[in-house]
N, C-alpha and C positions, 0 to 999 in steps of 0.2 A: 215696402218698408214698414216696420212694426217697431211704437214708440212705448217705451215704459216708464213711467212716473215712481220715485220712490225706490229706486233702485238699489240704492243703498240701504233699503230698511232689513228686518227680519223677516218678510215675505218676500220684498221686492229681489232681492240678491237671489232666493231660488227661481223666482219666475226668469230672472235672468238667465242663470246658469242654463235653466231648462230650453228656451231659447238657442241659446248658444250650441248647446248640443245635439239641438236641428237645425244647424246649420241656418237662423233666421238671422240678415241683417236687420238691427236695432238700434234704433238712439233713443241713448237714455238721455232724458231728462232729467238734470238734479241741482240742488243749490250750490251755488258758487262758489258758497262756503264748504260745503261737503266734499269728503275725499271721493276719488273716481271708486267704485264696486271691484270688489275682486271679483273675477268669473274665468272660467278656463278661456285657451287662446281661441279668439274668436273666429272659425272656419268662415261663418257670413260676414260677418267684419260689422265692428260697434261705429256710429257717431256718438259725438258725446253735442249735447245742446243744455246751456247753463243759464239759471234765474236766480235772482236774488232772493226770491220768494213766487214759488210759481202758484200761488192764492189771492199774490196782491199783484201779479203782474199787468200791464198794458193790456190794451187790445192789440196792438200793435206786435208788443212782445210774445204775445200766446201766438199770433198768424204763423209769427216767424218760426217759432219751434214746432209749428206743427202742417207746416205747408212740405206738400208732398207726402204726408203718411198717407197708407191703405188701413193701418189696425193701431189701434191705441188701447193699452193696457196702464188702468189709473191706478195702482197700489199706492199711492201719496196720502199722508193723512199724519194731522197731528194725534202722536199712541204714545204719550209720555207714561210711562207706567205711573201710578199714585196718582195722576194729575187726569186723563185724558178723560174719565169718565161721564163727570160732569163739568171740564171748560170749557168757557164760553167759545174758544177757540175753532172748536168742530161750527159753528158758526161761518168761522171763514173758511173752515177747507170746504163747506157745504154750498158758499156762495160762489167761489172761486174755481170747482168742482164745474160748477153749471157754464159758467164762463169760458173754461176751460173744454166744456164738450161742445158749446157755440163756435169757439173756434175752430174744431176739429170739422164741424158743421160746414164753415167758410171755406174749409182746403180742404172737402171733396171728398173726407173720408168716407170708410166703408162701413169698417168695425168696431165699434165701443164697446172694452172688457170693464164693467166699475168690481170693486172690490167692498163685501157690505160685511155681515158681522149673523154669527146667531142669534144676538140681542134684540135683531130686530123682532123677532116672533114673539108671542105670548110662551113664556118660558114654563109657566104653569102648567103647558100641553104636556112636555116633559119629552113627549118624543115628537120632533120636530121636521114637517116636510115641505117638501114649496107650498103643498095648499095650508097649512097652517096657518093663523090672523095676526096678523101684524102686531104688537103692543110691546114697544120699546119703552125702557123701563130705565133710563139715562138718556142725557143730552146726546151724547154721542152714537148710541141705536138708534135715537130719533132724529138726529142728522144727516144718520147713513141710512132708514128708513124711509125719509122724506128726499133726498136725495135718487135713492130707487123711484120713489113714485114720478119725479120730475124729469128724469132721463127715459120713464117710462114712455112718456107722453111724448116728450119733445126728438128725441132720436128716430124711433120709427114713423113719426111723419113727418121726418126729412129725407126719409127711405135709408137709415142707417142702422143697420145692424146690434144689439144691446142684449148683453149677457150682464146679468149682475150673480156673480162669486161668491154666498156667505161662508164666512170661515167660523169653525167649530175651535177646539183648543189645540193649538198648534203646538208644538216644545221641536227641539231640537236645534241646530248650528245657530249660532249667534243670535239664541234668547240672550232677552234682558239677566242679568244674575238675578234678579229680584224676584224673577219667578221661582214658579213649586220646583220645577226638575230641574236646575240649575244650581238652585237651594239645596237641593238634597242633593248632589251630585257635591259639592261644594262641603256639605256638612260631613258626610261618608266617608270620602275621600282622605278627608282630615282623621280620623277615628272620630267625631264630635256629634254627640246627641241632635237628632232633629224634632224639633216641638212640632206635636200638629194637632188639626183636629180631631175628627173619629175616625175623619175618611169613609164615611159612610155612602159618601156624594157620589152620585153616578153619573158618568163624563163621558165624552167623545171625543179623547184623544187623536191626534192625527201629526207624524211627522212633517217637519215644514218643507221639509224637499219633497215630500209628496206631493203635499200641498203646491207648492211653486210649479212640479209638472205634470198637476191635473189643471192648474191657471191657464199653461201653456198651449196644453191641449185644445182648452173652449177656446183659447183666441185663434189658432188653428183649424178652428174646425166653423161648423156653420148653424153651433149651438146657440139660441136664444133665451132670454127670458132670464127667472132667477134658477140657481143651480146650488145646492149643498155641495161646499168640499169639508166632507165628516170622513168617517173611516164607517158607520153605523155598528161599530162595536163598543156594547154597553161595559164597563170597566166603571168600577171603585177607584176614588181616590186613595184608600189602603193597598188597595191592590198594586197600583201604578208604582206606590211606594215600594212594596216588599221586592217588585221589579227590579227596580231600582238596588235597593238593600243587598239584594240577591248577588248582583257585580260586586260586591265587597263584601262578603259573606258576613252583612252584620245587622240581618233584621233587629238585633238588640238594639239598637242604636235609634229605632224609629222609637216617640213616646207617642201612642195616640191618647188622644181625649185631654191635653196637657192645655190646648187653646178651647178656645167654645167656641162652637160652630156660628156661624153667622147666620139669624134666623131667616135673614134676607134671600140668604142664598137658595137659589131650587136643589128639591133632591136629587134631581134629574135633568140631565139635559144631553138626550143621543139625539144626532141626527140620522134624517132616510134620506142616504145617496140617490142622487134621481137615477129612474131609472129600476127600483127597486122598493119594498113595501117591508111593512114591518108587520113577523104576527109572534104574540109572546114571547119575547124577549128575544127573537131574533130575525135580523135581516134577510129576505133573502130576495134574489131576482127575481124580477117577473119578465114574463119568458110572453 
């Protein structure tokens, strides 16, 4: 049995789907409050197992929703756009996080998948690969970094299996509207000008249904450690855009240099698919 946290979110619904369509039975774990996940009809067949809060829950409560799994797959985490980057919040999904793979500890599990972020790295590298040095530059890379280190330790010397997932910039099915590609898809669509920066910024894009069943894949498989899901293709955010524009024949409609760029922000940030090394300006496998 293979249990996933977060089901309902904008990763968690493809690691689902992706599941589902290998046939894994899964119980998802979600809030009480939350609707059940759409996902195609389940050939392995879902449980569903419910908390009010599975950050503040029992010890008691955690045994229960996790007694009897073999793999656990944590995509849970508070990602309120506007909010999630510096709330103190990541605080408890970080304490509760650990709690939560104690338990998994208790019932005997095998597998722990966590789910971590490209933030956690020194963005400054600009192309970013598992041996890249840590320096998370918000509360929340530093939650999901510190997070990594403490499952690090405590997982494999309980003889438990631990893959940590960073994700690179995802867009596709049930993004927030508040993001870039939704935003423009949203703007276009309408005939309506999109204000932007220069777009000068160099990104690693990555579909989230891809993303969900490369997730799928490491928990299936008998991958360790930390893992890039990038696409390792460097792309402009102009670029991404005119993509975009392109579906609607109305690059007129992008203004760049309308906003100012955020000095904060890196010019760069591709990630190296494990597995594979980066030499000027392109990825390629190593063989």
């Amino acid at each position: 049995m293979i249990a996933l946290t977060g089901a309902t979110g904008f990763v968690g619904r493809q690691i689902l789907r992706a599941l589902v369509e290998r046939d894994q039975p899964v119980r998802i774990i979600k809030r009480s409050s939350a609707d059940s996940p759409g996902a195609p009809a389940a050939r392995g067949g879902l449980e569903m197992a419910t908390t009010a809060d599975l950050f503040a829950e029992t010890d008691a409560g955690l045994d229960e929703i996790t007694a009897g799994l073999n793999t656990l797959i944590h995509a849970a985490w508070y990602a309120e756009p506007g909010q999630y980057l510096n709330s103190e919040r990541n605080l408890d999904c970080l304490y509760g996080t650990l709690r939560l793979a104690q338990a998994f500890q208790r019932a005997g599990g095998r597998r722990f998948i966590g789910i971590g972020t490209c933030f956690e790295y020194d963005v400054q590298a600009h192309v970013l690969g598992t041996e890249t040095p840590l320096r998370p530059g918000t509360l929340y890379a530093a939650a999901k970094a510190s997070t990594f280190h403490l499952l690090s330790q405590l997982l494999p010397a309980a003889g438990i299996e631990f893959a940590w997932c960073r994700l690179f910039y995802l867009y596709g099915e049930g993004e927030d509207p508040r993001r870039l590609v939704p935003h423009l898809h949203a703007r276009l669509s309408a005939g309506e000008p999109a204000e932007l920066t220069s777009g000068r910024q160099i990104r690693d894009f990555l579909d989230v249904r891809e993303a969900g069943e490369r997730i799928a894949d490491v928990a299936l498989s008998e991958r360790q450690g930390p893992l890039n899901i990038c696409s390792g293709v460097p792309i402009t955010v102009r670029q991404l855009a005119e993509q975009i524009a392109d579906e609607y024949d109305r690059r007129d409609l992008l203004h760049f240099g309308v906003r100012p760029d955020n000095h904060f922000d890196p010019p760069c940030v591709l990630g190296i698919p494990n597995g594979e090394q980066y030499d000027g300006g392109i990825v390629t496998r190593t063989v």
